[in-house]
Each structure stands twice: as structure tokens, then as C-alpha cells.
N, C-alpha and C positions, 0 to 999 in steps of 0.2 A: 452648666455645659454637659451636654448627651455624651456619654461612654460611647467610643466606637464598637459597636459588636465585634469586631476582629479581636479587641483585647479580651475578651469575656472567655477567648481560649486560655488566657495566662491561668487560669485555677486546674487547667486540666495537664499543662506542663509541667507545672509544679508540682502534681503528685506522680506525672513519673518520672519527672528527676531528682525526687525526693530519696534523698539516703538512710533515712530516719526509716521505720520498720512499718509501723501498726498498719495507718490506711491502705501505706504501699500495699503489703501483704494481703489486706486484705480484699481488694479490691483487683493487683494485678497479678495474684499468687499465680504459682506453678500450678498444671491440673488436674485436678484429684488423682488417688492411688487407683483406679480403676483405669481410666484413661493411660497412664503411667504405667501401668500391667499390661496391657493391653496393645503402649506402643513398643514395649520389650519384646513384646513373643512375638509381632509380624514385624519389627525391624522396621517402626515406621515414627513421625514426631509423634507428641503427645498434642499439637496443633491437628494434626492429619486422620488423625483417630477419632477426636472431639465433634470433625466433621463429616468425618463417616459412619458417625456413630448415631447424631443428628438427623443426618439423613436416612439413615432406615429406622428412624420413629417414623418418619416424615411419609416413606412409605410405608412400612406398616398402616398407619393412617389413612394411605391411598386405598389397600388392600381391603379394611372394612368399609369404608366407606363405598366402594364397587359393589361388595357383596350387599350393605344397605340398600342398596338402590335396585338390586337385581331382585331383592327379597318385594320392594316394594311394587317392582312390576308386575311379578308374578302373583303378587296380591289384587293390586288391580286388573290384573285378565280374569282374576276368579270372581270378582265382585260383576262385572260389565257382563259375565258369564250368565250369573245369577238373577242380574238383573232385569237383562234378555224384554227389552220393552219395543228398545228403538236401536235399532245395531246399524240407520244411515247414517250416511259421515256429516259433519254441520257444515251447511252454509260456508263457504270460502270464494273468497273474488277470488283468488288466483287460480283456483279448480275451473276456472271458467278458461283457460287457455288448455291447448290439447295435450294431452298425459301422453307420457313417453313409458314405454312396460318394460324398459330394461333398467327397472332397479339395482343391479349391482351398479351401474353406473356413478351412481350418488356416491356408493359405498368406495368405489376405486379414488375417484378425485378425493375423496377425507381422507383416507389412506394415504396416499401418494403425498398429498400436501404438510400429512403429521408426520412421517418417516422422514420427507422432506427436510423438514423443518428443526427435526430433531438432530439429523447428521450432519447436516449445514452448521448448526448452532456448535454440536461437540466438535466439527472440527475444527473451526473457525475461534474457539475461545481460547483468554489467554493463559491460561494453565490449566490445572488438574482439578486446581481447588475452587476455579470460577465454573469447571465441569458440572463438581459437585453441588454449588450453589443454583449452578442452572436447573441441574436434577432436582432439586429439594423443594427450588419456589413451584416447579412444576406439580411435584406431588403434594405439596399444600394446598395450593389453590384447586387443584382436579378435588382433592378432598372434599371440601368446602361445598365446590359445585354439584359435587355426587351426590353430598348427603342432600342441599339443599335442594335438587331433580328429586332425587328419593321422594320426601314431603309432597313435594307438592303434584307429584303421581299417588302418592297413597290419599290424598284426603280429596281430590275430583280426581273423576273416572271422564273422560273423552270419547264420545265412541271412535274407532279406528276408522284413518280417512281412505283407508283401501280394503277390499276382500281381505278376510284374515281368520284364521282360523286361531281362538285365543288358548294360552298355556291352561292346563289345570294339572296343576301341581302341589298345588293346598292340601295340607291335611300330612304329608310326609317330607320333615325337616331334611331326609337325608334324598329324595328326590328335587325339593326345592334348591338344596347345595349343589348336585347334579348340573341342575336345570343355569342355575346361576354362573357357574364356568362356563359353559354352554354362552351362554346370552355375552359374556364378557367377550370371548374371542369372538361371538358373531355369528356362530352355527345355526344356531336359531331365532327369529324374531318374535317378537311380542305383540299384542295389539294395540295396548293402553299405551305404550311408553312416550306419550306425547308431549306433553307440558312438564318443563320445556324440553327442547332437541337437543340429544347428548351428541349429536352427528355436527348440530350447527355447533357446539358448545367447542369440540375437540377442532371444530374449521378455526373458528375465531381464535383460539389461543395459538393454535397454527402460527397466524399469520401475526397476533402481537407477539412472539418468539423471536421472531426474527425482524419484525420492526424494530426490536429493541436491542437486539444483541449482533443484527448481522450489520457491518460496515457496507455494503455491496448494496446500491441504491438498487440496482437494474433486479437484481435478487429482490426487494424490499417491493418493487411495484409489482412485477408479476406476483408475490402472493396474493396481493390486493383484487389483481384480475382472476385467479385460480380458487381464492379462497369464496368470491360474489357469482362463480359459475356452479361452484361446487355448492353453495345455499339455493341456485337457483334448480337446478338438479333435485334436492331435496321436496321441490313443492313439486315442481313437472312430475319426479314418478309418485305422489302422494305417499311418500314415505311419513311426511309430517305435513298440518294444517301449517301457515302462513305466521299465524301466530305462534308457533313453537318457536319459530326460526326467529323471529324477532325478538322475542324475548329469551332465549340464547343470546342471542348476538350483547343483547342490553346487560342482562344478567352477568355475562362472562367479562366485557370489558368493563364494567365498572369496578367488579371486584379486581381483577388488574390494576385500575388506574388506583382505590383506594390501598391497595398493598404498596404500591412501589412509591405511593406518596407519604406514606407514613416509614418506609424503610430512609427514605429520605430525611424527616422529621427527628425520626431515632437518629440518625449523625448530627443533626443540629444540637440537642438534646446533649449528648454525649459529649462535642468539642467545644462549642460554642456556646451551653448550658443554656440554651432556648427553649423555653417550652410552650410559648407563646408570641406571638407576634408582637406583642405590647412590651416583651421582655427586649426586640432589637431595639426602639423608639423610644424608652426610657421616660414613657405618657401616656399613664393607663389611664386618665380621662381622656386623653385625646382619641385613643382607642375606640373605647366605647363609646362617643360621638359618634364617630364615624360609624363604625362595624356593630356596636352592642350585641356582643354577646357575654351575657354577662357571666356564665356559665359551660364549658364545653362540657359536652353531656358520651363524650368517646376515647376518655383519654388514656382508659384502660388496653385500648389495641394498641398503644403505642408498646407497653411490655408485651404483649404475648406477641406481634410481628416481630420483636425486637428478638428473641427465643426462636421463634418459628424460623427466622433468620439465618441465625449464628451469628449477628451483630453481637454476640456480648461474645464471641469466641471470637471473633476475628480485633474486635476493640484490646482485646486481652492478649491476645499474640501481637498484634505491632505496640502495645505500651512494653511488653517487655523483648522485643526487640531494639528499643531506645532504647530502654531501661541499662539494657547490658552491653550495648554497643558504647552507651555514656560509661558506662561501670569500667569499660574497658580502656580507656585513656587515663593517663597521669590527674593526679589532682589540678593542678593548675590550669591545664586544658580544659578540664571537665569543665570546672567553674567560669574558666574564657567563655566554652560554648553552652554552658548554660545562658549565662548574659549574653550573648548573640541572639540565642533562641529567644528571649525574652524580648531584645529590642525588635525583633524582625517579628512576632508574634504584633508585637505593641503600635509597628507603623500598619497605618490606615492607607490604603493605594490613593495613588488621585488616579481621578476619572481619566480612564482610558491606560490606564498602567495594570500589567495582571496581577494576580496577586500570590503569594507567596507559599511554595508548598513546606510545610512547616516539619516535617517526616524526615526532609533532604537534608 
């Protein structure tokens, strides 16, 4: 008889309602003396520090990964400079409808829709700490996407799909840094920065931002119309070739959807000790019948999303919230609701019954 996956939680209750020392400690300890210093002198948890502490690696991370990518521009306008063969823009179907010459245009709708999106989000979320979280998946993923625009600007050059006149700032590290805060706020443009579109890039997370985290349906369609006017703006004033935008668009939602599915995976992982799909059906031939895979070849991002996260700080603040909420009742109570928690962990719902939040 197949184990219900709901009881596969019982190993992860028992270590935090374990009285005994070693694992408990070691796994749902208090956190470090740095954190604990730290929440001393601004008068804050050592939960709230962990995450804010988190979060400005997270940006920091943001912060080089910008300057990468502006480095890598500026390489490229030097190289297309140099190269100086064929400075027409390529072949595009959609150059074939009439160019519209007020470019800041493009640049107002990305604006308006990311400020947008951001204020909406912070104010709308349900605490401080889901702020924080908001901010941090933000600045992870922009990372990710920066460096990888960076790349793949430095290694093809595109000729520029409009008149432009290209940086040259090569040759002096401390004009290139100059040049790079420049290019970040917007003061200046570049010629190469095509493949792909950091204008489409910053639209589409726009609007998964707030597909995901705003309740407000009417809010959720309009980005959808503001964020396909504001890509379509980007081709009319030849900001960007057709294909930049497309491949922004593709680029940027999948790395979204493979994050938030694996942040997922990491709770499975962690309550329900899943780490595979053949792990809930208890028939790993039957599995590999089916699916055959006889290897996953990614299972390494399931740690470092799980980090990038805070899933191992927020798993570690509500185990010891049980922890010492249980600590805090009389022995005999304790042990009642540990054996409560254990029978209600161990029933299976029937179909169409919800099921049970195990925390409450």
C-alpha cells in the first residue's frame, strides 16, 4: 500500500517538536552572532536583519551586474565603431510600418508601467517582510538578466536600427564608469545595445509583478494592454529590431517561470521531503515508464534558489516559532498537541475536503 504524501510531512514535525538537542540545534538554531549583533544595535529581530541582510547581497548583485552590462555596451559601440563596413540597420518586417520620431515615447510607457508596478506591489503586500522578498526576487532575477544582455551584447555587434551616433569611451576605465551611470539613469543612449531589449526586459517583469502578486484583476489586464503598447512603441520608433523584443519577452518570462517553480519545489522538498515526483507515487518504475528520465541534470538550482530566496530563513523562523510556542505549554498539553499534530499531519483529505494547515 502507497504512503500518502501528506504523512511524508511527519519527519519534519518531529524535528521541531523534538526536545532532545543535537539535530534540533542544528538545523533550527538561533542565528548567528553577527545577525544577533546586528539585531541589538537597530532594535530589530534577528529574523528581520537575516532578511535585510540578504537582500543587499541581492542588490549589490544588481549593482554589478548593471555596471557589466553597461561595460559591455560601451564595448560594443567601440567594436561597430571600428568596424565601420555596413552601419544600415538589418532587414526587419516590422520597419516596414511608418516610424513614429518621438522616442521618448517608448521610454515614458516603460517608465510609467515599472514605477507603476512597483508601488502597486509595495503597497498592496502583506507585510514588510513579503516587501522585502518582493524587492530581493526582483533584484535576483534583473541580475541574472543583466549579465546575461551583457554577453550576449559583447560577443555580436548589431548595427543600430536607427541614426546614432556610437559612445567611444574605450581606453579610460574611469570615463567608461562615468559613461555607465550615465547609460543606467538614461541620459545617454548607445547604438549596439540591441540583443536583447533591456526596455522590453524591464516591460515584461512589469507586468509578471503584478500578475503575480496584485489581487486587483482590472489592475492585472490593463498591464497586459499597457505593457504590448509599450513593446509595440519600441519597434515604431526603432529603438530596437523586432527580434530584441521577442527575445526579451521569451528570455525574461522563462527565467520567471523557472524561479518561481523551483521556489515552489524547495517547499516540497523541505515539508513533504519530495524531491522527485516518483518520491509522491511510491513506483519508480512506474515513473520512468511513463516520464523516463532517468537522470535530472538541474537539481543543483534547487540550493542556490532556495539561498537566493531566504527559504532557509523563513523555514528557520517559523520551525522555531512552533518550536517555542510548543515549549511554552505544560508538559502534558505539549505531548496532547504533539499527538494531534501528528494524527491531523497523518489524515489524507478525501476528494473535495481542503486540507489542513499544519502551522495553526
Amino acid at each position: 500500500m502507497t504512503e500518502s504524501p501528506i504523512t511524508s510531512i511527519s519527519p519534519a514535525i518531529d524535528i521541531i517538536n523534538n526536545n532532545s538537542t543535537t539535530t534540533q540545534n542544528r538545523r533550527f538554531s538561533n542565528f548567528n552572532n553577527v545577525h544577533n549583533c546586528l539585531a541589538k544595535h537597530l532594535h530589530l529581530s534577528p529574523y528581520v536583519v537575516a532578511e535585510l541582510l540578504r537582500t543587499l547581497i541581492s542588490f549589490i548583485s544588481l549593482v554589478i551586474s548593471a555596471f557589466f552590462c553597461t561595460f559591455a555596451i560601451q564595448w560594443s559601440d567601440f567594436r561597430w565603431t571600428n568596424y565601420n563596413k555596413d552601419m544600415d540597420p538589418l532587414e526587419d518586417l516590422a520597419f516596414k510600418t511608418p516610424q513614429i520620431d518621438y522616442v521618448f515615447l517608448a521610454d515614458i510607457a516603460m517608465l510609467t508601467l515599472l514605477v507603476g508596478s512597483l508601488v502597486i506591489n509595495m503597497v498592496i503586500a502583506a507585510s514588510n517582510i513579503a516587501r522585502i522578498i518582493i524587492l530581493r526576487r526582483i533584484c535576483w532575477l534583473l541580475s541574472f538578466l543583466l549579465i546575461f544582455r551583457g554577453i550576449s551584447i559583447g560577443v555580436t555587434v548589431l548595427p543600430s536600427p536607427k541614426q546614432c551616433t556610437p559612445l567611444n569611451t574605450v581606453g579610460s576605465f574611469l570615463n567608461m564608469l562615468k559613461t555607465s551611470c550615465y547609460l543606467i539613469i538614461g541620459s545617454v543612449k548607445a547604438c549596439t545595445d540591441n540583443m536583447y531589449s533591456g526596455h522590453s526586459t524591464f516591460i515584461t517583469l512589469s507586468v509578471i509583478l503584478l500578475r503575480i502578486y496584485c489581487r486587483y484583476k482590472l489592475i492585472v489586464y490593463y498591464s497586459y494592454l499597457h505593457g504590448l503598447v509599450a513593446l509595440c512603441l519600441l519597434i515604431a520608433t526603432r529603438i530596437h529590431y523586432t527580434v530584441d523584443v521577442i527575445i526579451a519577452v521569451f528570455v525574461t518570462y522563462s527565467t520567471h517561470s523557472i524561479y518561481y517553480f523551483i521556489v515552489d519545489i524547495c517547499f516540497q522538498n523541505h515539508f513533504l521531503r519530495i524531491k522527485r515526483t516518483e518520491d509522491i507515487i511510491g513506483d519508480k518504475e512506474l515513473y520512468q515508464r511513463i516520464v523516463y528520465v532517468p537522470n535530472m541534470f538541474n537539481t543543483s538550482l534547487f540550493g542556490v534558489v532556495r539561498w537566493m530566496d531566504g527559504l532557509d530563513i523563513r523555514f528557520r523562523h517559523e520551525a522555531e516559532k512552533i518550536r517555542d510556542k510548543n515549549s511554552g505549554q505544560s508538559s502534558p498539553n505539549n505531548d496532547l498537541a504533539n499527538e494531534m499534530i501528528q494524527i491531523e499531519v497523518s489524515h489524507s483529505p478525501n476528494e473535495g475536503e481542503p486540507s489542513r494547515d499544519w502551522t495553526r
